[in-house]
C-alpha positions as CSV (number, residue, x, y, z in Angstrom):
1,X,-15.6,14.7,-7.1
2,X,-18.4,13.8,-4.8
3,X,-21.8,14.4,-5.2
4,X,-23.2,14.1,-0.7
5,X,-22.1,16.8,1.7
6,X,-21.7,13.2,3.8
7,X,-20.1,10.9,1.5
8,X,-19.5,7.0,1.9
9,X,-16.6,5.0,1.4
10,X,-15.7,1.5,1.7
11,X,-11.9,0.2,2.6
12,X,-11.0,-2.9,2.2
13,X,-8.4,-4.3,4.0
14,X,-9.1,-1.7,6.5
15,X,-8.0,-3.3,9.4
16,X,-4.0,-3.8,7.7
17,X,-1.1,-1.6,7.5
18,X,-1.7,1.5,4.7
19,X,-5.8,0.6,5.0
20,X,-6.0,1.8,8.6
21,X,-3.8,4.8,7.8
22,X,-6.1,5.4,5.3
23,X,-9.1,4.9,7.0
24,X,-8.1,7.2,10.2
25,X,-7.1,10.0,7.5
26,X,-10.7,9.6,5.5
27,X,-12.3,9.7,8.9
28,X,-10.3,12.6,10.1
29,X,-10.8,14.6,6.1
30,X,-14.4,14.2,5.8
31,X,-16.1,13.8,9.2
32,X,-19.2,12.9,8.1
33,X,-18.5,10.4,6.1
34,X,-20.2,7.0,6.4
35,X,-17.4,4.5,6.9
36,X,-17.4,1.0,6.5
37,X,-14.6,-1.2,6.2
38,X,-14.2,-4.9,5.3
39,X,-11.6,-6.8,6.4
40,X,-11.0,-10.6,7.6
41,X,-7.9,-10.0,10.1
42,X,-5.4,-12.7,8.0
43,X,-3.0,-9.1,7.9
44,X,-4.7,-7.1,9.8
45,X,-5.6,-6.3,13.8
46,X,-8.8,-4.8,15.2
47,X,-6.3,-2.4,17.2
48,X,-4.9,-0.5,14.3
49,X,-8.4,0.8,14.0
50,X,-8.7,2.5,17.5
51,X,-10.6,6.0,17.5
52,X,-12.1,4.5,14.7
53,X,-16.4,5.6,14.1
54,X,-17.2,3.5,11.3
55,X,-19.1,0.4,10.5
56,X,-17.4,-2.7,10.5
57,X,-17.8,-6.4,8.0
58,X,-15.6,-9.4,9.4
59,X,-15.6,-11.0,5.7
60,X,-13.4,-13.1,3.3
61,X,-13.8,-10.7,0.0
62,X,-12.6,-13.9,-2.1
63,X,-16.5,-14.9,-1.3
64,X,-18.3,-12.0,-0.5
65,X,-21.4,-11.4,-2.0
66,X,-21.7,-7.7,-2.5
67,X,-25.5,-7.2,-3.5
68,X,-26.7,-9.5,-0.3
69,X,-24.7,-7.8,1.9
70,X,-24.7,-4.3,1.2
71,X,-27.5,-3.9,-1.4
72,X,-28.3,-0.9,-3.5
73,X,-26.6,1.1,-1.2
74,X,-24.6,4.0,-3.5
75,X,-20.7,4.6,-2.3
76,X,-18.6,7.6,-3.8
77,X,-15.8,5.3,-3.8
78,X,-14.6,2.0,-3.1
79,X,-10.9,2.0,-1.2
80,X,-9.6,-1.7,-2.5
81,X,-6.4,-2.6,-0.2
82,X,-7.3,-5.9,1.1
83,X,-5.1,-8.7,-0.4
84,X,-2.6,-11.2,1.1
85,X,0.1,-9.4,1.1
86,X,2.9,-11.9,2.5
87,X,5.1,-12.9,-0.6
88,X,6.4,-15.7,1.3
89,X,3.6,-17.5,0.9
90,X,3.7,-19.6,-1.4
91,X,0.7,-21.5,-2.5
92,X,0.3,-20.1,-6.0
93,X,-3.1,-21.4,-6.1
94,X,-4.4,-19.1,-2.5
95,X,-2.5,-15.9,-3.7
96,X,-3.8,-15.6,-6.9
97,X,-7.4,-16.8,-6.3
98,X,-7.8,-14.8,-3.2
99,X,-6.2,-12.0,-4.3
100,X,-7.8,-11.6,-7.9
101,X,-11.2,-13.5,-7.3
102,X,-11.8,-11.0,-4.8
103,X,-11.0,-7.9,-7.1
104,X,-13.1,-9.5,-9.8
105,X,-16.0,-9.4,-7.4
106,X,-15.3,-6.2,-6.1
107,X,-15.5,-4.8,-9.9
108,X,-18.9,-6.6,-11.0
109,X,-20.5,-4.9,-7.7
110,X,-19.3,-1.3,-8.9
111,X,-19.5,-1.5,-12.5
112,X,-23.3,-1.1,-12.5
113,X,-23.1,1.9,-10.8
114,X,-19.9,3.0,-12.2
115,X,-18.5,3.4,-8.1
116,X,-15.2,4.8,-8.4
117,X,-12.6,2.2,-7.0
118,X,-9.2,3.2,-5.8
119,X,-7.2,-0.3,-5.4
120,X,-3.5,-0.9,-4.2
121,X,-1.5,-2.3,-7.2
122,X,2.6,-2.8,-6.2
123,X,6.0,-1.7,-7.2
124,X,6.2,-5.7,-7.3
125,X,4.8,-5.5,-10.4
126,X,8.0,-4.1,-11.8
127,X,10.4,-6.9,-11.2
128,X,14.0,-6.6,-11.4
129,X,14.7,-3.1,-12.5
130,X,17.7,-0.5,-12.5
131,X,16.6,2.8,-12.6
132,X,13.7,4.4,-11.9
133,X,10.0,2.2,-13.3
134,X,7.8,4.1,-15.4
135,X,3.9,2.8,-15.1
136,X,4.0,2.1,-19.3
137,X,7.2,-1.0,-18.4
138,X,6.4,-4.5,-19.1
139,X,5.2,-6.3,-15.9
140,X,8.5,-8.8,-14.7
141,X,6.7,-10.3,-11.6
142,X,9.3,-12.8,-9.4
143,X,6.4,-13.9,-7.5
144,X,3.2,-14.7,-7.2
145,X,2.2,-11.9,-5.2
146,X,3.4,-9.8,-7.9
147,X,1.8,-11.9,-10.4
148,X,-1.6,-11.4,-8.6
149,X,-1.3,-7.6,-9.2
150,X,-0.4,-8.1,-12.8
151,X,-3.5,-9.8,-13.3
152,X,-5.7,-7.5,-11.0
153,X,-4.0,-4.1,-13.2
154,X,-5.1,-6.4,-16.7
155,X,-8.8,-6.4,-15.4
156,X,-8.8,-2.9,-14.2
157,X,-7.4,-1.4,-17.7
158,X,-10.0,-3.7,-19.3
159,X,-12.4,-3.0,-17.3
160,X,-11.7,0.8,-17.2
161,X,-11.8,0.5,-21.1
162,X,-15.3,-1.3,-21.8
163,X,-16.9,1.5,-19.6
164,X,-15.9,5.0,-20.4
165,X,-16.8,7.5,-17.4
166,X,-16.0,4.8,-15.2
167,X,-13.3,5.5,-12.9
168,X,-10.4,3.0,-11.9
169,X,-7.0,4.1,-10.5
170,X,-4.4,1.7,-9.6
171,X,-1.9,2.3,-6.9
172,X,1.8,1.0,-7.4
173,X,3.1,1.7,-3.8
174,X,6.8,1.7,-3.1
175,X,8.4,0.3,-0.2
176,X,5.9,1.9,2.3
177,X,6.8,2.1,6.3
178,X,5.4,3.9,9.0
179,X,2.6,3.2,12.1
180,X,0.5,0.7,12.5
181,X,2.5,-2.1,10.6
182,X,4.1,-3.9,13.1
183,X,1.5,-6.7,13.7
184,X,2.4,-7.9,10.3
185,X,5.5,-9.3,11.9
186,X,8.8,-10.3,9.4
187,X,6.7,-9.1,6.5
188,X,6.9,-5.2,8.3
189,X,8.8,-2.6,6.6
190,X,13.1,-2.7,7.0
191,X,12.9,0.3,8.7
192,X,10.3,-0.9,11.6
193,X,12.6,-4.3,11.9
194,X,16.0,-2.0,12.3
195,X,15.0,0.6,14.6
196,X,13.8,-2.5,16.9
197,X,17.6,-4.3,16.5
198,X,18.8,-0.8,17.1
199,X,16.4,0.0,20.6
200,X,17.5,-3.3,21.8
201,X,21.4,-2.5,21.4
202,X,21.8,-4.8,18.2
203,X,23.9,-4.1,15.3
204,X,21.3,-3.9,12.3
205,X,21.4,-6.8,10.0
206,X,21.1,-6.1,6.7
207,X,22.0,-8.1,3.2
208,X,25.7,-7.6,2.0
209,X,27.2,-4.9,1.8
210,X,23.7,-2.7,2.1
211,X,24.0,-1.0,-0.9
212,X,20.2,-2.3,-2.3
213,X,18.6,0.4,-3.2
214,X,14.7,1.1,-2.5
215,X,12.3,3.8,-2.2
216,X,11.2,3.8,0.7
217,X,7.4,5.9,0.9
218,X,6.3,6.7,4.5
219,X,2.9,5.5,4.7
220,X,1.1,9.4,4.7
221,X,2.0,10.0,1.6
222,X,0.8,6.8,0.2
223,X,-2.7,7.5,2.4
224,X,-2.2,10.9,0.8
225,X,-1.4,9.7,-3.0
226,X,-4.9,7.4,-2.3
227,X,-6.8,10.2,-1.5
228,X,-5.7,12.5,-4.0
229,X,-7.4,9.3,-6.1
230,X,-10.8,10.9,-5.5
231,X,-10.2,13.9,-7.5
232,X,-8.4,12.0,-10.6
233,X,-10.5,12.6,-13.9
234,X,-9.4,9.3,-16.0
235,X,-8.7,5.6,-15.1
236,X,-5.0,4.7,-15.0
237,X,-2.6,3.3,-12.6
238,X,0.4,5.7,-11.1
239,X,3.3,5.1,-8.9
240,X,3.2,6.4,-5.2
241,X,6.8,6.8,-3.9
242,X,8.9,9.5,-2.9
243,X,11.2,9.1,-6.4
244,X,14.1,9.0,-4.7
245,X,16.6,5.5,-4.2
246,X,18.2,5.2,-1.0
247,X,20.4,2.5,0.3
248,X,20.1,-0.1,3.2
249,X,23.3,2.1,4.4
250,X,22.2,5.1,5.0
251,X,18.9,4.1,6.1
252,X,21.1,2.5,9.4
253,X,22.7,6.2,9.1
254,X,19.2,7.8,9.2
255,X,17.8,5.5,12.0
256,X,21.0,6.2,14.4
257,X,20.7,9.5,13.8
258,X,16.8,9.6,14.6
259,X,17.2,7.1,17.8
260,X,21.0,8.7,18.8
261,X,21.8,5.4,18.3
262,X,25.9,4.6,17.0
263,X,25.6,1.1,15.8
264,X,27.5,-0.5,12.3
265,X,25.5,-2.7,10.2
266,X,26.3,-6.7,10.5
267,X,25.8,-7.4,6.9
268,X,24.6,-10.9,6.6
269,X,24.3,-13.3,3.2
270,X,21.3,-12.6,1.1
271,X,19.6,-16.1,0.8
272,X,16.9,-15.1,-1.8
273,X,17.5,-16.0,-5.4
274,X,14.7,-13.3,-6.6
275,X,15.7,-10.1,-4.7
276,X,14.7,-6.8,-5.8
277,X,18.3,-4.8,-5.3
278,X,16.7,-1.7,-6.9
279,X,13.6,0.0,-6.5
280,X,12.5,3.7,-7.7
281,X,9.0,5.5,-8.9
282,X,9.3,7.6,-12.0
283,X,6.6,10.1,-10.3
284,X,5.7,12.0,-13.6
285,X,2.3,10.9,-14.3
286,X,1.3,11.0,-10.3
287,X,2.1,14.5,-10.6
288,X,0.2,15.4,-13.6
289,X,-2.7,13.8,-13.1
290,X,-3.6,13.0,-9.1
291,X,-1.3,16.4,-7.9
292,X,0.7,14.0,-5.7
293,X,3.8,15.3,-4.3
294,X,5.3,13.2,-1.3
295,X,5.9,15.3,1.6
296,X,8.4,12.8,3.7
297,X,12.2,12.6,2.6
298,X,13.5,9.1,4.1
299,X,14.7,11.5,6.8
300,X,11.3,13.0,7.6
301,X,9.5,10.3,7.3
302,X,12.0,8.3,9.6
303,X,12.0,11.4,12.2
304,X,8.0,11.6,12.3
305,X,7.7,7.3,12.7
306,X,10.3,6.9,15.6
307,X,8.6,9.9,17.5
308,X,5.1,7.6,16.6
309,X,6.5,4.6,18.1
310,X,9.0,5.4,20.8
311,X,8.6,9.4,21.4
312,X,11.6,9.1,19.9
């Protein structure tokens, strides 16, 4: 895996939900690691990083110049999870520039060097789908956030491709919840948004009749699915989720239990015409090639993340 008893890392996007996760675990796994992460705060906040050691670059990665600002400096890997990541927005033009101009500078500054980047693909890239997604399914994006990640996964294969030895692994996270995602606001995980209607002795709102399905992956295991990344021996792009498709429902049964909370849902209209009602990783190939094997059942996961953010 890696060559320096003190390797260095970069994480983009360090500063957001999964990236500071990720960057507290790499920081906690190898302690002498040289950190540095670069973020520019649009979805992030400077106090998800607290306790953090590492070096820091306030930059906008859709115009970063790599060489200038870091030089010939060698990295054992690159962590890519900066990207807008609110699929409301909806100025095609921003999300797809931003989101792929920044990968595509990201990948000319490693492929010299053949720097091993680990980037954050998306579930979105699936679409509508009805049972579980296998990473070989046509892309279906609904948006253009998902579109973005199409694009970024067709650079990364070809890219992968043109230089054997080089190693890029995408990430297609699931519906991932857990600390540290609250400043994201309406774009934060379901299960952050309920257990705050539910502290605040409100019914839970959730779409009619709460039988959407998703897979909802608490955000270690995705942190440790990314790490595992380090180890993988060929390019590719694999599913991090638990496997497993559990309603809206019984995640308001899971919460009440977790909170000894007793409250019904107040199922509401669903006012989006491109709504994913199902989602579900097919986790064969992230088995077989990165080892991963989620450790959080909704109900773990659910347990360990109240107890994070109430004591719960």
């Amino acid at each position: 895996m890696m060559t320096a008893s003190t390797p260095s890392f970069v994480i983009t996007g360090g500063a957001g939900f999964i990236g500071s996760n990720l960057t507290l675990a790499l920081q906690e796994k190898f302690p002498d690691a040289r950190l540095t992460v670069i973020d520019d705060f649009r979805s992030g906040d400077f106090k998800n990083l607290a306790g953090y050691r590492g070096d820091f670059v306030a930059e906008n990665l859709a115009t970063f110049d790599w060489r200038e600002r870091v030089g010939n400096e060698n990295f054992d890997a690159i962590f890519h999870l900066a990207s807008i990541t609110d699929t409301r927005l909806h100025d095609q033009f921003v999300q797809v520039h931003d989101n792929v101009e920044s990968f595509r500078r990201l990948l000319n500054f490693a492929r010299p060097t053949r720097t091993r980047v680990i980037y954050a693909s998306s579930a979105a890239t699936y679409g509508p789908a009805t049972e579980a997604s296998v990473e070989s399914n046509g892309a279906a994006p609904a948006n253009v956030y998902a579109f973005s990640k199409v694009i970024m996964d067709n650079i990364a294969t070809r890219a992968a491709a043109e230089s054997p030895g080089w190693i890029i692994v995408g990430l297609r996270y699931f519906n991932v919840y857990g600390p540290r995602e609250a400043h994201k606001g309406v774009p934060a995980s379901m299960v952050y948004h309920l257990s705050r209607q539910l502290k605040t002795g409100q019914r839970p709102r959730i779409f009619k009749h709460g039988e959407q399905k998703r897979d909802f992956v608490y955000v270690k295991d995705a942190v440790e699915g990314s790490i595992r990344a380090l180890d993988a021996q060929t390019s590719g792009i694999f599913n991090v989720g638990t496997g497993q498709a559990r309603s809206f429902n019984e995640l308001v049964d899971v919460l009440n239990k977790s909170l000894e909370t007793n409250f019904q849902p107040d199922y509401i209209d669903n006012p989006h015409a491109h709504y994913q009602n199902f989602t579900q990783a097919d986790l064969t190939n992230a088995r077989s090639t990165l080892g991963y094997q989620p450790r959080f059942p909704l109900e773990e996961g659910v347990r360990d993340y109240m107890r994070w953010l109430y004591g719960a």
